[in-house]
Structure formats: C-alpha cells, structure tokens
C-alpha positions as a Markdown table, in Angstrom:
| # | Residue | x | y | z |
|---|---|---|---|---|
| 1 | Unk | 182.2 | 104.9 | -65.2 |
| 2 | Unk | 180.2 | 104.9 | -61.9 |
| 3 | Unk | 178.2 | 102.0 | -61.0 |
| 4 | Unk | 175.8 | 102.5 | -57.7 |
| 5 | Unk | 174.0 | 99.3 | -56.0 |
| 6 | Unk | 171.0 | 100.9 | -54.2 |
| 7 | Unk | 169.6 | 97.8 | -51.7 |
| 8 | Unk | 166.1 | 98.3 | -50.8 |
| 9 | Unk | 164.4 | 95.9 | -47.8 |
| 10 | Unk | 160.8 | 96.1 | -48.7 |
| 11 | Unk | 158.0 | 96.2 | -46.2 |
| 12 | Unk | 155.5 | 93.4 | -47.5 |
| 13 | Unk | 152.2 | 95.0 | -47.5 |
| 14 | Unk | 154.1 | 97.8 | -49.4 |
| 15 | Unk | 155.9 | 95.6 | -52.3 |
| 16 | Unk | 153.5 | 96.6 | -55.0 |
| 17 | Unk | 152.7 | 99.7 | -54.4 |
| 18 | Unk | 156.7 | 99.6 | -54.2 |
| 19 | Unk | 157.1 | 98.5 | -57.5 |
| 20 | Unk | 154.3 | 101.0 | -59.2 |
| 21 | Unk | 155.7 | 104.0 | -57.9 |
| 22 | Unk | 159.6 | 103.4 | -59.0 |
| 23 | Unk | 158.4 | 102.8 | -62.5 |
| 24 | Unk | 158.3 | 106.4 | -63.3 |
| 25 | Unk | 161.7 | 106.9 | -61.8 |
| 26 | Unk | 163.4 | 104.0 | -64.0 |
| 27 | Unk | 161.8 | 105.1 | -67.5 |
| 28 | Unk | 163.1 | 108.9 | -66.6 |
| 29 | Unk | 166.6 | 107.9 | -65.6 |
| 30 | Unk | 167.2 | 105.9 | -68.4 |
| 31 | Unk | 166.5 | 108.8 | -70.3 |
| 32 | Unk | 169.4 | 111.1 | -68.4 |
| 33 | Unk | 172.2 | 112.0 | -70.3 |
| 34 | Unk | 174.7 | 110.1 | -68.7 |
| 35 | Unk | 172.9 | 106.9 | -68.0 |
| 36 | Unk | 174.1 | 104.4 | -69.5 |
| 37 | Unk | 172.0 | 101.6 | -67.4 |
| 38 | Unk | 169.6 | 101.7 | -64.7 |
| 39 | Unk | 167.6 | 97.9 | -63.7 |
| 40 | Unk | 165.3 | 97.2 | -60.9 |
| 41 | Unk | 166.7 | 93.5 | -60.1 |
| 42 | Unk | 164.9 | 90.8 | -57.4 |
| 43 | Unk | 166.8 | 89.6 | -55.0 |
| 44 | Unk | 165.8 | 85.6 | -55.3 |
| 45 | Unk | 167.5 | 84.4 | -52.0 |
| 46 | Unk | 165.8 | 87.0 | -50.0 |
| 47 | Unk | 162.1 | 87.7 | -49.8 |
| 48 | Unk | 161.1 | 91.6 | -50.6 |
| 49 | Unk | 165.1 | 92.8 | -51.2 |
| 50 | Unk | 165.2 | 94.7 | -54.8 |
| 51 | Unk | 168.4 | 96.3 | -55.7 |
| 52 | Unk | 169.2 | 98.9 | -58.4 |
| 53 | Unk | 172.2 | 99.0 | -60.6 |
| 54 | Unk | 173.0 | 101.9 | -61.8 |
| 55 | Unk | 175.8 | 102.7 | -64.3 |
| 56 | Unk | 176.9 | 106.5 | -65.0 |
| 57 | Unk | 179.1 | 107.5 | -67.2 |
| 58 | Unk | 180.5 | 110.0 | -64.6 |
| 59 | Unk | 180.3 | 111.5 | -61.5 |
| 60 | Unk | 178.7 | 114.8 | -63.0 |
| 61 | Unk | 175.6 | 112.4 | -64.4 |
| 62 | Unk | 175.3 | 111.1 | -60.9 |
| 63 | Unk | 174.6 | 114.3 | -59.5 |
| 64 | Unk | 172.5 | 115.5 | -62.0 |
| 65 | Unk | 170.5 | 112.5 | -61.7 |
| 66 | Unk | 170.9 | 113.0 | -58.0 |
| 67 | Unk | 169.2 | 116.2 | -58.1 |
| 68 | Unk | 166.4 | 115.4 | -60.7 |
| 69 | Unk | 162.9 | 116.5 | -60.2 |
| 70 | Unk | 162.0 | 112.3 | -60.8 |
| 71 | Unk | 164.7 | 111.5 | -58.4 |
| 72 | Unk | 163.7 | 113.5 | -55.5 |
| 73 | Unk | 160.3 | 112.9 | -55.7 |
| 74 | Unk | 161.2 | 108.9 | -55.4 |
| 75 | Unk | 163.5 | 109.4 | -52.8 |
| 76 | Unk | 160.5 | 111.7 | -50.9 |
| 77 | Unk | 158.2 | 108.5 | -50.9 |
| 78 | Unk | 161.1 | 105.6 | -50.6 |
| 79 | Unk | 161.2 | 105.5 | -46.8 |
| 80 | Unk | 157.2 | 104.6 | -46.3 |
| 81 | Unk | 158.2 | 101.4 | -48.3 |
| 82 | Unk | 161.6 | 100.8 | -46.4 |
| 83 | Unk | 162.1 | 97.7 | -43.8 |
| 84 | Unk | 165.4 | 98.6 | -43.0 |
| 85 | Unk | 167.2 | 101.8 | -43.9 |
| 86 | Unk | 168.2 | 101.9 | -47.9 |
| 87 | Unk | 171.5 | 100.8 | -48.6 |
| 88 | Unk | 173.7 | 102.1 | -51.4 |
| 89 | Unk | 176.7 | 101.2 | -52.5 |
| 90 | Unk | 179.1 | 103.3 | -55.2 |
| 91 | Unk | 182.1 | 101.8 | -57.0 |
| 92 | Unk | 184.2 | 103.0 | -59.9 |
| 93 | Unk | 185.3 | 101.1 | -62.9 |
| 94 | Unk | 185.6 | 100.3 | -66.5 |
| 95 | Unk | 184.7 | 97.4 | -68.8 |
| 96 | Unk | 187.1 | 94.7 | -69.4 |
| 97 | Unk | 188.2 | 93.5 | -72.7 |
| 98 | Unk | 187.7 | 89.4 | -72.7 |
C-alpha cells in the first residue's frame, strides 16, 4: 500500500476558488482503480494549509493516477493557488492488526 501526503500552502485570496477546482479531481480519483482513499483534510494549526492523503493500493495505481487526464489538468492549475512550493510526501505500508 502507498500512502502520499500532498501539503499545499494556500494563497488567501485564492482559498476558494482552491477548494472548487480540486473537487473534480477528488470525486475522479476516488473512482481510480487502485484508490483505496483520497481526503482533502484542513490543516487547523495553520491558516490556508490543506493536505491530501492518498492511499494506493500500489505503485502501478499511483502512476496511473499520476498520468490521469483529471490529474494533470489539477496539477496544470495548482501553482496559481500555491504560497509556497507543494509539498508531497510518499511512504509505504500496510494496516496493522490491533
């Protein structure tokens, strides 16, 4: 399993126009084969900060998704929203049994 923790830094004036235009991108991707999760989550200590959790099955339905049409258009628009420069995270890993 994959799980990706894409940071972004929101300009202000941007925030909801931010948040209208990644809708599109969030219903298709949890629609990918693969996908297993994908959630637009507000960072509460920090003004503006969103981060996306993303878990893949594998490494194949990350570069699918990497290379979708929904995907690429996002990433097209993502910098005129950008503060700072995005920041993405990947880690591998399985579920624990508690």
């Amino acid at each position: 399993m994959i799980i990706i923790h894409a940071t972004f830094q929101i300009n202000p004036a941007k925030e909801n126009l931010f948040l209208e235009e990644i809708q599109p991108l969030i219903a298709a991707s949890r629609e990918e084969n693969g996908n297993i999760s994908y959630r637009l989550q507000k960072d509460i200590e920090n003004e503006h900060v969103f981060m996306m959790v993303e878990v893949w099955q594998d490494m194949q339905a990350v570069a699918s998704h990497n290379s979708s049409d929904h995907f690429t258009k996002f990433v097209a628009k993502a910098k005129d929203f950008l503060a700072a420069p995005l920041e993405v995270k990947a880690f591998e890993g399985q579920p624990l049994k508690l």
